[in-house]
N, C-alpha and C positions, 0 to 999 in steps of 0.2 A: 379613577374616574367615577363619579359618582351613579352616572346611568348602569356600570357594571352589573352582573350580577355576583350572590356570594360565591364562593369555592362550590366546585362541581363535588368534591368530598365530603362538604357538609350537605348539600342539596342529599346524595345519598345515605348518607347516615340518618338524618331524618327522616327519608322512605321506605328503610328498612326497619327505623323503629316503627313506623306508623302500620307496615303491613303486618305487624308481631301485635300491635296494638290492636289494631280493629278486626285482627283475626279470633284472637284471643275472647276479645269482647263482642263477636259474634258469635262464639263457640256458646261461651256461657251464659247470656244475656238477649241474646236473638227470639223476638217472638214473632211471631206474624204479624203483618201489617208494620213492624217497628221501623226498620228500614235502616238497619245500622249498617246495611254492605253499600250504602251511598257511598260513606265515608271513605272507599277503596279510592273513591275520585281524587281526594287528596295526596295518596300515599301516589297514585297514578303520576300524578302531576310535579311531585316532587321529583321524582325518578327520573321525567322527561325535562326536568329544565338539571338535570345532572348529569345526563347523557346524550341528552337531543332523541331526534327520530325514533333511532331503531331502540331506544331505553325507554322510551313513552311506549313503542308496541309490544314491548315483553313485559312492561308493566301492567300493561291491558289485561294480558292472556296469563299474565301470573295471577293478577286480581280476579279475573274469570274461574281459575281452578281453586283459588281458595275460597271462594264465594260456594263455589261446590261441594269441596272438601267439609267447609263449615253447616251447610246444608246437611249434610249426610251425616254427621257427628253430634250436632244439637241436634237433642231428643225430643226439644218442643215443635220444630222445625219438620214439617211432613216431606220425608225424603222423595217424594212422588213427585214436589215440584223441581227437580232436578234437571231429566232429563225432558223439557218441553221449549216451546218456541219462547217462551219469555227470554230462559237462560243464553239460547242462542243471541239474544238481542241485548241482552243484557251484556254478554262479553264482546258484541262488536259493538257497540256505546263504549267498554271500556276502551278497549282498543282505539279506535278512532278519537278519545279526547287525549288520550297518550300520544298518538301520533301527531295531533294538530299540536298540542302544548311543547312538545318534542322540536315540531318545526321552526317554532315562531322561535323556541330557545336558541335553536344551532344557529337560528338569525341575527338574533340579536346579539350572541356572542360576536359573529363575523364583523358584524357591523360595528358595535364597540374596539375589537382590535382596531379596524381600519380609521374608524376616528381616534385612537390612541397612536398609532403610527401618524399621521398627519400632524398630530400637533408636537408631535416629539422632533417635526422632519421642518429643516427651511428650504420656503418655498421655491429659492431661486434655485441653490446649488444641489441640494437631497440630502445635504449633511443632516447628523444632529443640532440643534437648535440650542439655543440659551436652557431651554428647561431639560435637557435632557441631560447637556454637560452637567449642569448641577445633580440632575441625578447621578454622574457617571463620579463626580471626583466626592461625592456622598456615600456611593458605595466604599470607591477606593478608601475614606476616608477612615470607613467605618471597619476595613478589612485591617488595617493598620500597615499595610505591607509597604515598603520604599515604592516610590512614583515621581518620575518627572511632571511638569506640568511647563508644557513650550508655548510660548504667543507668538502669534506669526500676523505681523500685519504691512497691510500695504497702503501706500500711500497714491491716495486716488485725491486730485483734484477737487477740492468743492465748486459743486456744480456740474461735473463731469458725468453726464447720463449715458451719453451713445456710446455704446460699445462696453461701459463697466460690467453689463449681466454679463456678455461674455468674458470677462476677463475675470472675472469674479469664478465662474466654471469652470476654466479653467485652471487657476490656482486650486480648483477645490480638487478636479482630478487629479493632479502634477501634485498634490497631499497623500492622497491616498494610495497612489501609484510609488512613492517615497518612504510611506511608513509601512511599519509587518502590519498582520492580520491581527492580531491582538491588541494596536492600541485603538483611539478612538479618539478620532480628528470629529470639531464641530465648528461651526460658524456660529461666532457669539455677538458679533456687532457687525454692520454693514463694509466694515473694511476688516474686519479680523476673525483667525480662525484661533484656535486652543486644540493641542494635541497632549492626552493623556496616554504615558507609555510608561511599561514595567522597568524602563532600565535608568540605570542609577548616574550619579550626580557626576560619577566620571567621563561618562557618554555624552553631555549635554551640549559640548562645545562641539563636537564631531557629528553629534544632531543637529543641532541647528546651523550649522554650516551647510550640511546639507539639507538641508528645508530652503535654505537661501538658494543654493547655487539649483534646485529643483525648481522654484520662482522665480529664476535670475530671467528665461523668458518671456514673462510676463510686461504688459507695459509699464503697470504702475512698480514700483520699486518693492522692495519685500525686505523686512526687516522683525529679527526675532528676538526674544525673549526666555529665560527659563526659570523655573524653581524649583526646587527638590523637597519633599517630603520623608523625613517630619523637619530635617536640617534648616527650612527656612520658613517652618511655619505648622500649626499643626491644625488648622484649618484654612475653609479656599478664601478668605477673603485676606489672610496674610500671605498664601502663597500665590495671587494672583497681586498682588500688591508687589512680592517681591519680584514675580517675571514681569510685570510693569516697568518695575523702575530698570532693571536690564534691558529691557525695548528701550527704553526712552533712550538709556545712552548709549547703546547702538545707533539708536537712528543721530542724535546730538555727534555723535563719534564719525559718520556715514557723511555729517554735512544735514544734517534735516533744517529747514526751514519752512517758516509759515510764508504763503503766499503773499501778505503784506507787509512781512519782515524781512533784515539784515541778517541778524542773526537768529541762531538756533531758540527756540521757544518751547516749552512743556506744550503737551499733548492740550489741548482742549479738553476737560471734565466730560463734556456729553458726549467723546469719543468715548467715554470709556464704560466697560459694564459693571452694571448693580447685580453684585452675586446677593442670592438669597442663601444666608449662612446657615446653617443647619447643623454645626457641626463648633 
C-alpha cells in the first residue's frame, strides 16, 4: 500500500547513522552560534517513525547527552554552556518532538494495517477476498511446493436477494469449520469460494466430497471443483481453469441447468473470475 511507511529497520539504520554523523560533525566543526546540534531533530525523527513513542523519547535524551558530550569535547565550544537552563530546554524540545513524531508514527502504522486488513477481507462473509487469494496462490506459486487449489460454488438463483447473505455466511463458516488451520479458504465471486490446501492430488476427491456433504445443508446447492499444482498447470490462471472445467462437470454430472433452459449449459463468463496472473 502505497500510504505505508518504509521498514522500521531502515528507518533505524538511518538514525543511527545520522546520530554518528552529526555527532561527529559537531565534535569537529561546532562553533558558536553555528547551530549544527539542530540537526539531532533529524536523527530524532528518524528513530521515532522506527520505533514509535517510546524510540522518539530515547532519541530525545540520547540527542540531549550527545549534544552535551559534544559540548564538552569541542575545544571551540565553551564547556560553561553546559550545565545551564538553555540545555535543560533544549533536551525537553528534543524529547518532546521525538515523542510527538513517535506518536503520529505508531498511528499511522495502526491505521495502515487496519486499512490493509479491510481490503484483503470480503465485506459479507470476513473471508479473504479476490486480491488476497491471488496473493495466497502467488506465494504458494512462488514457494514451488505441491497444492490443491478446490472451487466450491453454489448455485443461487438470479435474482434471489432475501436471505443469500445468510446463506452465503453460512457456507463461509460450514468452510472453515471443514478445513485444517493451514489452508486458506476465500470468497472470489459472489457465489463462489477457492480453498488453497498443502495436501496432494490424491486427497482431492475425499476433499471435495467433503466440502460438498459440509454444504449439503445449505439452501442453494454446492458443487466443487479441483486442481493440483504443478500436475495441471504451473500458474493460477491454468490451474483455475482446470478446477473450472471440474466444477462445470460436476455440476453438468449433478443435473445443472440454467433457469431458462432444458438442458445442462456452461457457466455464464461473468460468473467467472479474472485472475490477475503473476506468475
Amino acid at each position: 500500500m502505497a500510504a505505508d511507511l518504509p521498514s522500521a529497520r531502515t528507518f533505524a539504520a538511518a538514525s543511527a547513522l545520522s546520530f554518528g554523523g552529526i555527532f561527529t560533525l559537531f565534535v569537529f566543526a561546532e562553533r558558536p552560534g553555528l547551530g549544527i546540534g539542530h540537526l539531532y531533530y533529524v536523527a530524532i525523527a528518524l528513530a521515532a517513525l522506527a520505533g514509535g513513542l517510546r524510540a522518539g523519547t530515547g532519541a530525545g535524551l540520547l540527542a540531549a547527552g550527545l549534544f552535551a558530550a559534544g559540548v564538552i569535547i569541542n575545544p571551540h565550544v565553551p564547556a560553561t554552556t553546559v550545565l545551564t537552563e538553555g540545555t535543560l530546554l533544549r533536551a525537553a524540545t528534543y524529547v518532546a518532538i521525538g515523542a510527538l513524531v513517535g506518536w503520529f508514527a505508531s498511528g499511522h502504522r495502526l491505521l495502515v494495517g487496519e486499512l490493509r486488513l479491510l481490503a484483503d477481507r470480503d465485506a459479507l462473509t470476513g473471508l479473504p477476498n479476490t486480491r488476497a487469494f491471488e496473493l495466497a496462490i502467488s506465494r504458494r506459486l512462488e514457494l514451488g511446493h505441491p497444492f490443491l487449489l478446490v472451487l466450491a460454488h453454489l448455485d443461487i438463483e438470479p435474482g434471489a436477494g432475501v436471505g443469500v447473505g445468510d446463506e452465503l455466511r453460512e457456507a463461509a463458516d460450514k468452510l472453515l469449520i471443514t478445513t485444517r488451520p493451514s489452508d486458506e479458504v476465500s470468497r472470489i465471486a459472489a457465489n463462489e469460494f477457492a480453498l488453497l490446501t498443502d495436501q496432494g492430488a490424491r486427497a482431492a476427491a475425499e476433499l471435495t466430497s467433503l466440502l460438498e456433504r459440509a454444504l449439503s445443508g445449505t439452501t442453494p446447492r454446492a458443487s466443487t471443483g479441483w486442481s493440483a499444482y504443478p500436475r495441471d498447470g504451473e500458474n493460477a490462471l491454468a490451474l483455475y481453469r482446470a478446477a473450472n472445467e471440474r466444477l462445470y462437470a460436476r455440476r453438468v454430472f449433478r443435473g445443472y441447468q440454467r433457469p431458462d433452459a432444458q438442458t445442462a449449459t456452461p457457466v455464464a463468463p461473468n460468473e467467472r473470475l479474472t485472475l490477475d496472473i503473476r506468475n
